[in-house]
N, CA, C and O of each residue as an XYZ file, in Angstrom:
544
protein
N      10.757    -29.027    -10.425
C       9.339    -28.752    -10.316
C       9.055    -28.169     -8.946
O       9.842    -28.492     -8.056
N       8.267    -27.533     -8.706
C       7.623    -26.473     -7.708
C       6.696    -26.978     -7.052
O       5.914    -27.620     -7.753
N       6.404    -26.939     -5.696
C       5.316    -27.409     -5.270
C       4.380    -26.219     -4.384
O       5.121    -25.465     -3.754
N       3.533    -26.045     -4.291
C       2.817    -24.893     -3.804
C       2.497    -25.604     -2.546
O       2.672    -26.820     -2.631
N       2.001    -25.097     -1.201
C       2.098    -25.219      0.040
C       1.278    -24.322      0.793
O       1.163    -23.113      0.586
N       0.571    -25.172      1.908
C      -0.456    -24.245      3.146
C      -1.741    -23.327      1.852
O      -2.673    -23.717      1.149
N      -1.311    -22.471      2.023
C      -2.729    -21.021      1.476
C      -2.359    -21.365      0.495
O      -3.110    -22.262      0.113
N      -1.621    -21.187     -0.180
C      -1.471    -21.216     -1.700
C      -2.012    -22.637     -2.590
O      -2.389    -22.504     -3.754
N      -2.005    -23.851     -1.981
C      -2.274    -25.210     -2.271
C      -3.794    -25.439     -2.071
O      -4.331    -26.434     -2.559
N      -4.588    -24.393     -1.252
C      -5.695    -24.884     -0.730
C      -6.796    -24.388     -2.030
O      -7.985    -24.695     -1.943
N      -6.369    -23.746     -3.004
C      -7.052    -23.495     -4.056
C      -6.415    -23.762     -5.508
O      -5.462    -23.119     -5.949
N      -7.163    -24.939     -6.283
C      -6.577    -24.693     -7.657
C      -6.564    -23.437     -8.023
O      -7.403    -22.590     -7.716
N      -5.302    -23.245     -8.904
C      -5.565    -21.705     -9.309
C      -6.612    -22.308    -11.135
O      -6.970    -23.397    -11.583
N      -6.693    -21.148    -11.518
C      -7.653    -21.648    -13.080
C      -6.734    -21.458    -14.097
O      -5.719    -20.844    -13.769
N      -6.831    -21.851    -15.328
C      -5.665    -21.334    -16.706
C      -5.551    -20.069    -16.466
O      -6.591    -19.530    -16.087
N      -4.717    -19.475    -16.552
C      -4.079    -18.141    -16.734
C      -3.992    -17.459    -15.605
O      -3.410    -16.375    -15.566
N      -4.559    -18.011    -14.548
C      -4.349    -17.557    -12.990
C      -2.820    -17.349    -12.730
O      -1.823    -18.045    -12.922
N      -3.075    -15.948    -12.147
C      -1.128    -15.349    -11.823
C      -1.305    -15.993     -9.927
O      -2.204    -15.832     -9.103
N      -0.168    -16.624     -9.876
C      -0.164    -17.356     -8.406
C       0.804    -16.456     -7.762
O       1.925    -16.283     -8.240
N       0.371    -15.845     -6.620
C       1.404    -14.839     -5.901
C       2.132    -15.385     -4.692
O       1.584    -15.504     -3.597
N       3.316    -15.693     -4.922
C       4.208    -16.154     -3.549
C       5.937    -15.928     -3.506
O       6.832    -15.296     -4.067
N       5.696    -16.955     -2.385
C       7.870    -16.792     -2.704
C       7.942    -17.585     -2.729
O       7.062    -18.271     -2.209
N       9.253    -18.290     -3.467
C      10.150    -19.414     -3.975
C      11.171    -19.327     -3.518
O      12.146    -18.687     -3.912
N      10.971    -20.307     -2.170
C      11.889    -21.192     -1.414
C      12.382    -22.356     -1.775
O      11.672    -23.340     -1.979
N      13.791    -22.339     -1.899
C      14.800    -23.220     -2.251
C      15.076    -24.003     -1.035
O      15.297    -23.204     -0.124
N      15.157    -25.214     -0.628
C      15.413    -25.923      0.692
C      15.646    -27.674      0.279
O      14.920    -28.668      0.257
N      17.150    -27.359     -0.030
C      18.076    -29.151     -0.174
C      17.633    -28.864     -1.599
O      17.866    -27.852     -2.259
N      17.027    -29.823     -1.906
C      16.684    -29.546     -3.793
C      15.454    -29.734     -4.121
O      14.930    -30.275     -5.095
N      14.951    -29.100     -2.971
C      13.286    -28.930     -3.664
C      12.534    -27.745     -3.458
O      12.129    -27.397     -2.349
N      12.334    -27.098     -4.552
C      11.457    -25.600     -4.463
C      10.033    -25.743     -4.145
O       9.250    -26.667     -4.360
N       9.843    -24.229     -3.394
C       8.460    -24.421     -2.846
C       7.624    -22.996     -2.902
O       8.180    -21.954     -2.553
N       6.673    -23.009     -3.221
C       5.813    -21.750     -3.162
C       4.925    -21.334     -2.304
O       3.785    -21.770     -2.465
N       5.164    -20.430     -1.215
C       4.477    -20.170     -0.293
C       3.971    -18.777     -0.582
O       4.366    -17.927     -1.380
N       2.659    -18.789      0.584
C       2.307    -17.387      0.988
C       3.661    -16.445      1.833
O       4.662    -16.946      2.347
N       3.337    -15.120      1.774
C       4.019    -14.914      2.685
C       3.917    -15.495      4.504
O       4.715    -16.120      5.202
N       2.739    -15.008      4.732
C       2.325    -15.807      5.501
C       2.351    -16.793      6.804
O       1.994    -16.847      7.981
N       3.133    -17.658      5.614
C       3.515    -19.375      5.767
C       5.049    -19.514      5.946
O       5.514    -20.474      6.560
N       5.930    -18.426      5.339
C       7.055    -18.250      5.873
C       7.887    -18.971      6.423
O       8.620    -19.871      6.013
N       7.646    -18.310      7.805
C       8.112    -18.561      9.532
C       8.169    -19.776      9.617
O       9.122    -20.501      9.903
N       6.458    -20.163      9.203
C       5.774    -22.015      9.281
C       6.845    -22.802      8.940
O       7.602    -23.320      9.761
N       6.940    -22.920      7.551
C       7.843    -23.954      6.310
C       9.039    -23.636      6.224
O       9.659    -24.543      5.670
N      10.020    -22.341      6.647
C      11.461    -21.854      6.656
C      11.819    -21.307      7.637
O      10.979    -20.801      8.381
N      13.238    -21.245      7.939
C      13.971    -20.496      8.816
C      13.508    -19.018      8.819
O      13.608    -18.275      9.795
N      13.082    -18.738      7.830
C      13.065    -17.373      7.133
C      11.938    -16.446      7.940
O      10.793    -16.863      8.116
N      12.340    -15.286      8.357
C      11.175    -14.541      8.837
C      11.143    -13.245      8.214
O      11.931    -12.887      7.339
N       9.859    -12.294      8.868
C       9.382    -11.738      8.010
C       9.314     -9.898      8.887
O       8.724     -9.892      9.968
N       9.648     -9.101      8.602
C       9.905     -7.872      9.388
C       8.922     -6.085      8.829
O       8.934     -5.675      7.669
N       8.383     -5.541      9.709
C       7.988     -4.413      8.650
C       9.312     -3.228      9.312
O       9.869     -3.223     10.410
N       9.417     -2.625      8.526
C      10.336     -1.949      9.061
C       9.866     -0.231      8.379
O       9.720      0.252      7.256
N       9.760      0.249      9.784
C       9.254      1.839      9.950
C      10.481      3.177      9.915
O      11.386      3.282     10.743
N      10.297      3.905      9.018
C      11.624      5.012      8.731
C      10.642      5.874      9.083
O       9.415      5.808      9.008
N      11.637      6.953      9.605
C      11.494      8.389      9.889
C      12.362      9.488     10.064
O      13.271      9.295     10.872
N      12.323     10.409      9.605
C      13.241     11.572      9.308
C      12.878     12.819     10.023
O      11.691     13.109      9.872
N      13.594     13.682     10.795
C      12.851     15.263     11.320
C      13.836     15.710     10.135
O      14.928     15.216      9.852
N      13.211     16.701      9.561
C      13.376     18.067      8.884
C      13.466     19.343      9.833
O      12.759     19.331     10.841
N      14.468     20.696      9.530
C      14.553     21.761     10.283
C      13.107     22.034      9.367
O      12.762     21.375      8.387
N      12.533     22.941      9.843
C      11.481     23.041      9.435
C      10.567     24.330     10.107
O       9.557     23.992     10.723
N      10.920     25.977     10.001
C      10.661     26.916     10.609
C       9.306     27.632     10.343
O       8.770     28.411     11.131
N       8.769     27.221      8.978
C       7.679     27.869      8.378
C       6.323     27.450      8.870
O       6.607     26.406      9.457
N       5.076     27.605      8.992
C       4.009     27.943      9.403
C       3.379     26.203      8.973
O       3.214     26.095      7.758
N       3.042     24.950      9.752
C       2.807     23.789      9.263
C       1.002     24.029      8.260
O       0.679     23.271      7.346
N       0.078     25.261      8.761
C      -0.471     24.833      7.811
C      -0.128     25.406      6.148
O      -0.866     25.038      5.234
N       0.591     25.966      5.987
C       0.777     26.808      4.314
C       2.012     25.464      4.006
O       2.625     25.623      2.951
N       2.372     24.289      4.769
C       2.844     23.435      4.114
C       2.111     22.527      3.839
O       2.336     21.925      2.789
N       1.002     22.121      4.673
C      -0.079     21.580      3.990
C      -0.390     21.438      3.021
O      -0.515     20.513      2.218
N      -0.611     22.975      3.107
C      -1.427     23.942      1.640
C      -0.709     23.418      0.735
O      -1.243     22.455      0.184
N       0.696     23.801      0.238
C       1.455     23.465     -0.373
C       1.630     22.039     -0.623
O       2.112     21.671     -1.695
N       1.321     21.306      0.165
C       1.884     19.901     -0.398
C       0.186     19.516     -1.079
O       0.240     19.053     -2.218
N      -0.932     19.634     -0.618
C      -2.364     19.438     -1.444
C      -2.192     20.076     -2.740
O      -2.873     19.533     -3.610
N      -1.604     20.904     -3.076
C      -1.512     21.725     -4.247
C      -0.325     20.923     -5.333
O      -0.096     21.074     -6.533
N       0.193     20.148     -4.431
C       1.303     18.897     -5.346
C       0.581     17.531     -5.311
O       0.627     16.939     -6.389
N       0.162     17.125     -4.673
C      -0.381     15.473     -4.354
C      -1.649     15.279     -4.421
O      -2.247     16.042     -3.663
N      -2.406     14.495     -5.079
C      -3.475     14.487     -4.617
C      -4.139     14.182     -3.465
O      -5.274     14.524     -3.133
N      -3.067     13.280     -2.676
C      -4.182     12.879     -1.113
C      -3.707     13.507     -0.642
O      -2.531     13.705     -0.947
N      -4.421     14.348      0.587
C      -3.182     14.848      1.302
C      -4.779     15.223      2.824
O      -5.634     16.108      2.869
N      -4.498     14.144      3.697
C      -5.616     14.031      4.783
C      -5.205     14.589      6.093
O      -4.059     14.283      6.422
N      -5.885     15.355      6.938
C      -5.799     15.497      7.748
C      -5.514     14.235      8.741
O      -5.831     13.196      8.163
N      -4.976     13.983     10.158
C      -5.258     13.009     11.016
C      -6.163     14.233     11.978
O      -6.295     15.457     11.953
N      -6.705     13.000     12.865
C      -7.825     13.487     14.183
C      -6.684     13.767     15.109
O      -5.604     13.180     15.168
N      -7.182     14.908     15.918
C      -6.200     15.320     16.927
C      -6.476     14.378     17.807
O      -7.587     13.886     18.002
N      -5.021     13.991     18.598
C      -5.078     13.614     19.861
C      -4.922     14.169     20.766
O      -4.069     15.047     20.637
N      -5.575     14.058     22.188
C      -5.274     14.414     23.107
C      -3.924     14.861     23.378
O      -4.005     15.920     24.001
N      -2.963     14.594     23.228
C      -1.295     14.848     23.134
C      -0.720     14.777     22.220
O       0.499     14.928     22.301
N      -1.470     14.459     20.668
C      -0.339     14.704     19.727
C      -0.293     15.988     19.285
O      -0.865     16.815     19.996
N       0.218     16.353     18.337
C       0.826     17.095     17.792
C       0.195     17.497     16.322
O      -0.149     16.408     15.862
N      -0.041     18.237     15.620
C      -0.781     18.399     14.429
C      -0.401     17.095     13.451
O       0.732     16.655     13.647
N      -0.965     16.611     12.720
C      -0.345     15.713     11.666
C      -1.257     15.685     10.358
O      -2.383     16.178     10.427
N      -0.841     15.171      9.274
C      -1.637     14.947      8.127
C      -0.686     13.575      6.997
O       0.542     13.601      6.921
N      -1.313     12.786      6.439
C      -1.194     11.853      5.916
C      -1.238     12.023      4.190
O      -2.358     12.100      3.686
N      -0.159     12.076      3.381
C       0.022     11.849      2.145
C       0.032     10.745      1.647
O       0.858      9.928      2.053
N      -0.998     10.364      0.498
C      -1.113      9.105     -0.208
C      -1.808      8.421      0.778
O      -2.613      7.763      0.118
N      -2.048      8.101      2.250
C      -2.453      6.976      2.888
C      -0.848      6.138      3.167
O      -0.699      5.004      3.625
N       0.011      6.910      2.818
C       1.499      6.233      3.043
C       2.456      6.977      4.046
O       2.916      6.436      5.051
N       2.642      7.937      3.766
C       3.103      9.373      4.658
C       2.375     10.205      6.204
O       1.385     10.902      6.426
N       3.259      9.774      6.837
C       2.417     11.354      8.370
C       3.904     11.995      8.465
O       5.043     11.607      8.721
N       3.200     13.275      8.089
C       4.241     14.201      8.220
C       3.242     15.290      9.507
O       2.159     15.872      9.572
N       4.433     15.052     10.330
C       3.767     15.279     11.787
C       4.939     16.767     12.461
O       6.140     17.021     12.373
N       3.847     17.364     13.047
C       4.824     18.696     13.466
C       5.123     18.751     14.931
O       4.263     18.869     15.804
N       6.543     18.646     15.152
C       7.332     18.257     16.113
C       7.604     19.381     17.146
O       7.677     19.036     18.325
N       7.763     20.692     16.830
C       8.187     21.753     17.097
C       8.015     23.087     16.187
O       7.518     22.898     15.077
N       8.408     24.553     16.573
C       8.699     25.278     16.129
C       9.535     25.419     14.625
O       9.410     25.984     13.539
N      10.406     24.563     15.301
C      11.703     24.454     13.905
C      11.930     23.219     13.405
O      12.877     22.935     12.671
N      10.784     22.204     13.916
C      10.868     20.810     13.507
C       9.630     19.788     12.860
O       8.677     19.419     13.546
N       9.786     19.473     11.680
C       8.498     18.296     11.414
C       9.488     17.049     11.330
O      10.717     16.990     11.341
N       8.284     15.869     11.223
C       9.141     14.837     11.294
C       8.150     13.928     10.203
O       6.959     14.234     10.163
N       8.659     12.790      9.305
C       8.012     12.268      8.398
C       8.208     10.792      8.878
O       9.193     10.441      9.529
N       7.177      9.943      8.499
C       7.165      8.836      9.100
C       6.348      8.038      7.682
O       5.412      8.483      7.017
N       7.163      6.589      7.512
C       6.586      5.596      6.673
C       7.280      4.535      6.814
O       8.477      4.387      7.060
N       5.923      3.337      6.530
C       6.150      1.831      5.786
C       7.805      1.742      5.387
O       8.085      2.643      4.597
N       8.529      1.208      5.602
C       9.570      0.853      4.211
C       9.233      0.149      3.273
O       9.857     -0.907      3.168
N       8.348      0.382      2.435
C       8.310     -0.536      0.896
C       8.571      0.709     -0.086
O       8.667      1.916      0.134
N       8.662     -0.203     -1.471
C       8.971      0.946     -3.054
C       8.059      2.207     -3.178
O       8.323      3.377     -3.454
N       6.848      1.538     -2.867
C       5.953      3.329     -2.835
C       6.220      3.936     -1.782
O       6.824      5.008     -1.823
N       5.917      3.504     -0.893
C       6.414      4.206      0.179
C       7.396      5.281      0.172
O       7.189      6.376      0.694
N       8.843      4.837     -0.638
C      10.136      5.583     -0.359
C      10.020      6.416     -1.598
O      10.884      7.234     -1.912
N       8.986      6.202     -2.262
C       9.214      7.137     -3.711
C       7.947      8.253     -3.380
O       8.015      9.306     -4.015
N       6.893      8.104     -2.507
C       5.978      9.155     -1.880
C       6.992     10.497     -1.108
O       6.980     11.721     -1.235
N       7.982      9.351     -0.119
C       8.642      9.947      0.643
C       9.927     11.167      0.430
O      10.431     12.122      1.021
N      10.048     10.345     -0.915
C      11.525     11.348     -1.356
C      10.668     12.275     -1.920
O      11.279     13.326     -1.726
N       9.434     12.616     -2.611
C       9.141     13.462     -3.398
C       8.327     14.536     -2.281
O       8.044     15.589     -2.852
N       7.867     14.503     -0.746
C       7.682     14.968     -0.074
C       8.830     15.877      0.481
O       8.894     17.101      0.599
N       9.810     14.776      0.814
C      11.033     15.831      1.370
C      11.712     16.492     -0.023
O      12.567     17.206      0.499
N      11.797     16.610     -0.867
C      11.947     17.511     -2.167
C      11.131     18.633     -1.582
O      11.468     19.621     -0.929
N      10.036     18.226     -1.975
C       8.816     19.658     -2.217
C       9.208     20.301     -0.690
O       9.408     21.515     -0.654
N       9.298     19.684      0.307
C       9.578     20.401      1.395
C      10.889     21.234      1.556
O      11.053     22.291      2.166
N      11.875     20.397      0.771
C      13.138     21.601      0.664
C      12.789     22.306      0.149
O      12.845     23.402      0.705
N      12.124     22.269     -1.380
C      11.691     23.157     -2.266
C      10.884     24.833     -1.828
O      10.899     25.962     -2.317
N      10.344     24.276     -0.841
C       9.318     25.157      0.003
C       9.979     26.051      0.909
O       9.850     27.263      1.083
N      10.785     25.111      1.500
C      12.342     26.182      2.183
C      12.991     26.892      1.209
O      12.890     28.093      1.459
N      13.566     26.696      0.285
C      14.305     27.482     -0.804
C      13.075     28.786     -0.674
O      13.320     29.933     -0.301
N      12.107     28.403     -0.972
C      11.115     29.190     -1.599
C      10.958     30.540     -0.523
O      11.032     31.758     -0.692
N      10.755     29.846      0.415
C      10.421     30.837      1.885
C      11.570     31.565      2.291
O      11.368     32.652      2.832
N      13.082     31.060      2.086
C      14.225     31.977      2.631
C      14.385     32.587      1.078
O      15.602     32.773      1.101
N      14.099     32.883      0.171
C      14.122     33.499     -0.658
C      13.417     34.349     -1.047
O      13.706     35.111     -1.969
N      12.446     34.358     -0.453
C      11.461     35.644     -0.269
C      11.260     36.785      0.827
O      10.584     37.784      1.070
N      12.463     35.851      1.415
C      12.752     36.786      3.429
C      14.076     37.190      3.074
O      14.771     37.806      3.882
């Protein structure tokens, strides 16, 4: 039997209520925590972990824009900074940020959407290279 713990304990859930946690095993008694609560109740800790990739990348950053709004539906500008560099945000998951002349660089979350936004960005972006040295 399971015992729920901290956030998760502080509310009956109701019939058919889906209870969201992890199931920690510790000696022989399972336990259901928030994430949360973790650290608190286990050895166990908790990490976000940030990927990023530069692409060669020679073509004109706004007609990749263009191009990637014309595949995705979100596709947001960021506010310039004082020192950054042009950037724009796909899904609310993606900054694909322009590094250089011959360089962008893509930056995300590591979770499942995340890496499935991400691979289908750097696709369309090879895709876009194929496209551009094939017309030069």
């Amino acid at each position: 039997m399971e015992k729920t713990i901290k956030r998760l304990a502080e509310k009956t859930p109701e019939v058919g209520e889906t209870v969201s946690g992890f199931l920690v095993k510790k000696a022989f008694t399972y336990q259901i925590m928030a994430l949360d609560d973790l650290h608190v109740f286990s050895q166990l800790s908790t990490e976000n972990i940030s990927q990023r990739i530069t692409i060669a990348y020679s073509g004109a950053f706004g007609v990749l824009k263009h191009r990637l709004k014309q595949i995705f539906e979100s596709v947001e500008s960021l506010p310039d900074e004082e020192s950054e560099a042009p950037a724009f945000r796909v899904h609310e998951r993606l900054t694909v940020k322009y590094e250089s002349e011959k360089h962008i660089s893509l930056h995300w979350r590591s979770d499942p959407i995340s890496a499935m936004v991400s691979d289908s960005v750097i696709i369309s972006i090879l895709l876009i290279l194929i496209l551009i040295t094939s017309y030069c």
